[in-house]
N, CA, C and O atoms as CSV, one atom per row, in Angstrom:
chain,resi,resn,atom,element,x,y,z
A,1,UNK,N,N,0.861,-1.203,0.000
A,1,UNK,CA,C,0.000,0.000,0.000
A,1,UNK,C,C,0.891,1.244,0.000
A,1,UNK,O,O,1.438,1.815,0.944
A,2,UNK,N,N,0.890,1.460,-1.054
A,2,UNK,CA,C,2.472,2.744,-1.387
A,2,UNK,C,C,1.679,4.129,-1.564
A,2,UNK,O,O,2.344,5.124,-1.276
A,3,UNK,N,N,0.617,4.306,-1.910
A,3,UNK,CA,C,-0.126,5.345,-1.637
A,3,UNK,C,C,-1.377,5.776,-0.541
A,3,UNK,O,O,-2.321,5.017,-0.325
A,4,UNK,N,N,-1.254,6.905,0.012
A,4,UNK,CA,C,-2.145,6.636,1.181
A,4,UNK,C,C,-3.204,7.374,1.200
A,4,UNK,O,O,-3.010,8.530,0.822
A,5,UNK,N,N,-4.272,7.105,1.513
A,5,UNK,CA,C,-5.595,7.697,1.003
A,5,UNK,C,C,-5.589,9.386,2.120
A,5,UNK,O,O,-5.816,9.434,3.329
A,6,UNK,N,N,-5.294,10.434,1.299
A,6,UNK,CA,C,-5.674,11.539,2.191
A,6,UNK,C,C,-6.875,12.037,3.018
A,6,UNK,O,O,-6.723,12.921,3.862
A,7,UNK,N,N,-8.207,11.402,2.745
A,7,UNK,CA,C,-9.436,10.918,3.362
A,7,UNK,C,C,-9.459,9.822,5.083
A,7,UNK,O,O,-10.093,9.804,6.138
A,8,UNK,N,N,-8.206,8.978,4.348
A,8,UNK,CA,C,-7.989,8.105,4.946
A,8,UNK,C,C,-7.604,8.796,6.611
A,8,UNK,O,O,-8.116,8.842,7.729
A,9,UNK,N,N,-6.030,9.385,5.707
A,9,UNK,CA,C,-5.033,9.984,6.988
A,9,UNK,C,C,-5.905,11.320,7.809
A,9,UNK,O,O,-5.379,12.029,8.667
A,10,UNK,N,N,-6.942,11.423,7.456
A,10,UNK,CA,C,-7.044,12.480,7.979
A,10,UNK,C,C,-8.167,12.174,8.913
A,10,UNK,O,O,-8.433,13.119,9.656
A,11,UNK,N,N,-8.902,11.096,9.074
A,11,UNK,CA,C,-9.897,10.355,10.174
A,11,UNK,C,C,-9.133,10.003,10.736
A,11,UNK,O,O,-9.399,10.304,11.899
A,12,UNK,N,N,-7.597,9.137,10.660
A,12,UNK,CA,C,-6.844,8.340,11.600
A,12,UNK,C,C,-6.157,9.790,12.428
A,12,UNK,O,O,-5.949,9.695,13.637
A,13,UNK,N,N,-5.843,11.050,11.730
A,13,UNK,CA,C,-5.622,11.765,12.741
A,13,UNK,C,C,-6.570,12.809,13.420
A,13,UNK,O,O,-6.147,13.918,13.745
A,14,UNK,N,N,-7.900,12.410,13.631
A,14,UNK,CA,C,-9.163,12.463,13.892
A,14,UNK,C,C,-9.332,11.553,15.376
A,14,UNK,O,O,-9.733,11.979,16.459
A,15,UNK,N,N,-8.978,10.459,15.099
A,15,UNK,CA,C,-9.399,9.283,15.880
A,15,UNK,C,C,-8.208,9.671,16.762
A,15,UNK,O,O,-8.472,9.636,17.964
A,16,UNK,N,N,-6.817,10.075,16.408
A,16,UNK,CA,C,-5.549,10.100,17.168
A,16,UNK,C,C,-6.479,11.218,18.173
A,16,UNK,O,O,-6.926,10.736,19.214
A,17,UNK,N,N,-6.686,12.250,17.967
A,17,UNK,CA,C,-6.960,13.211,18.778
A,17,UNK,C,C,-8.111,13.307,19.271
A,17,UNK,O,O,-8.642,14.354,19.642
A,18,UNK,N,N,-8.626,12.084,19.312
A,18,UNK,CA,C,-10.317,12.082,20.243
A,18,UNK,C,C,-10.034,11.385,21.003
A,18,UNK,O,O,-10.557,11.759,22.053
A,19,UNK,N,N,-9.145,10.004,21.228
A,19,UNK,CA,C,-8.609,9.303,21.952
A,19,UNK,C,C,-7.609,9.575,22.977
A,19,UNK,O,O,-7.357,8.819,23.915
A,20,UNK,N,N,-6.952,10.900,22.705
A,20,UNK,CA,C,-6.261,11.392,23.253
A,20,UNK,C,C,-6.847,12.221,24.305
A,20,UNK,O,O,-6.516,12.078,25.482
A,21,UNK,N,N,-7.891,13.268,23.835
A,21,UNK,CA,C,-8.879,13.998,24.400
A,21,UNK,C,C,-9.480,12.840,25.467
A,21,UNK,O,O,-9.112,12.868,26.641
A,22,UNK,N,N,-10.226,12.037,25.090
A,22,UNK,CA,C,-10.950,10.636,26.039
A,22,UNK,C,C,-9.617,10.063,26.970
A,22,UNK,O,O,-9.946,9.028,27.551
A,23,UNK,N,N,-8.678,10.332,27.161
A,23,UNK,CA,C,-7.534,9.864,27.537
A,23,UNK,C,C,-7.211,10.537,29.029
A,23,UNK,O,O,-7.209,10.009,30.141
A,24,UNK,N,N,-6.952,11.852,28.634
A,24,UNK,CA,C,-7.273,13.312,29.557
A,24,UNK,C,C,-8.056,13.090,30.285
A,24,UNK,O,O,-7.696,12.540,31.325
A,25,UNK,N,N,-9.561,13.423,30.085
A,25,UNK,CA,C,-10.271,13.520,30.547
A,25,UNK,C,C,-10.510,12.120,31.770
A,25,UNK,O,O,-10.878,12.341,32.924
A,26,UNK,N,N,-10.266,10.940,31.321
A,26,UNK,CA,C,-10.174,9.927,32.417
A,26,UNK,C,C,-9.225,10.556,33.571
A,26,UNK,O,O,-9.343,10.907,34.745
A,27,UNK,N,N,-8.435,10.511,32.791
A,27,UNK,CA,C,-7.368,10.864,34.279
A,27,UNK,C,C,-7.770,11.841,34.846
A,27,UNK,O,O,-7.321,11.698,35.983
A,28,UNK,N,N,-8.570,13.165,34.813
A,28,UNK,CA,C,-8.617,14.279,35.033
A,28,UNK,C,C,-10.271,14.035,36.337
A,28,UNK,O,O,-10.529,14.800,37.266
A,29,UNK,N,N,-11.107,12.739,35.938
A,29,UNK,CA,C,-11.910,12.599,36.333
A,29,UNK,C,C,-11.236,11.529,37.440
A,29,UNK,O,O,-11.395,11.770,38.637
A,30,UNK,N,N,-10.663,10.627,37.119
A,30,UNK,CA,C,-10.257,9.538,38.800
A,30,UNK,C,C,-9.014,10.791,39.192
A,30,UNK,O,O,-8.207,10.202,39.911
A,31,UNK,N,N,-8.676,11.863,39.057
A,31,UNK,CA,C,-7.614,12.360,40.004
A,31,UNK,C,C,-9.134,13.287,40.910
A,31,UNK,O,O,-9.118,13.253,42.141
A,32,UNK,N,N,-10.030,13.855,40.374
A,32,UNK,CA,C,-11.303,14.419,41.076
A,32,UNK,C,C,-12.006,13.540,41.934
A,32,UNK,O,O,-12.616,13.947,42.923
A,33,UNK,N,N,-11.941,12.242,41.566
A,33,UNK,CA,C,-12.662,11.249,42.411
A,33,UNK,C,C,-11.624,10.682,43.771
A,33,UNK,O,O,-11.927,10.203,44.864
A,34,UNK,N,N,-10.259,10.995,43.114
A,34,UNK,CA,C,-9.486,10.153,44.368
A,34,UNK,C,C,-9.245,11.719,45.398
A,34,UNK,O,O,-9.226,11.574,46.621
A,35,UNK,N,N,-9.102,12.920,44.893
A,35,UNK,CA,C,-9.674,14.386,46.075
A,35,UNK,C,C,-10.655,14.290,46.682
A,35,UNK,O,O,-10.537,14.619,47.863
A,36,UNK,N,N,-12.067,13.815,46.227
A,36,UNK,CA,C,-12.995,13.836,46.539
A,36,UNK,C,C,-12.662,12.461,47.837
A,36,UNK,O,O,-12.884,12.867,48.978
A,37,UNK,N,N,-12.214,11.072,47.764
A,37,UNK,CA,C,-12.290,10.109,48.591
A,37,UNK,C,C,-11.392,10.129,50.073
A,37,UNK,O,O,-11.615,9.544,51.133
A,38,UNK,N,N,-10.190,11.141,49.633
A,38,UNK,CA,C,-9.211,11.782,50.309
A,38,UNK,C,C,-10.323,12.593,51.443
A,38,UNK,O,O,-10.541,12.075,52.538
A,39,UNK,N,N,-11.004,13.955,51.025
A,39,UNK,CA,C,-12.016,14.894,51.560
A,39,UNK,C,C,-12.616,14.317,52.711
A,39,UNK,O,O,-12.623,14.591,53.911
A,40,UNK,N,N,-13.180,13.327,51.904
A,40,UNK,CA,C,-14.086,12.620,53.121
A,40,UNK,C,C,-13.584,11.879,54.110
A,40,UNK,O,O,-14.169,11.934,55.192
A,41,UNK,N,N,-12.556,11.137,53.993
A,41,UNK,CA,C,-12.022,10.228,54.715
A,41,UNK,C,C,-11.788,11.429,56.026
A,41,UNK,O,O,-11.261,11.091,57.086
C-alpha cells in the first residue's frame, strides 16, 4: 500500500486526537474522584 488515502489519513488523525482527548479527561476525572475520597475520609 504505497499510496495513502488523504481521506484516509485524515480520520486516523481524527481518531488520534479524540482518543487522546478521552484519555485526559479519564485521568482528570479519577484524580477528582481520588480528592474527593481523600475529603471525606
Amino acid at each position: 500500500m504505497t499510496a495513502i488515502d488523504p481521506e484516509l489519513e485524515r480520520h486516523r488523525r481524527t481518531w488520534i486526537g479524540f482518543t487522546r482527548l478521552i484519555k485526559y479527561a479519564i485521568v482528570i476525572i479519577v484524580i477528582i474522584l481520588v480528592g474527593m475520597a481523600i475529603f471525606l475520609l
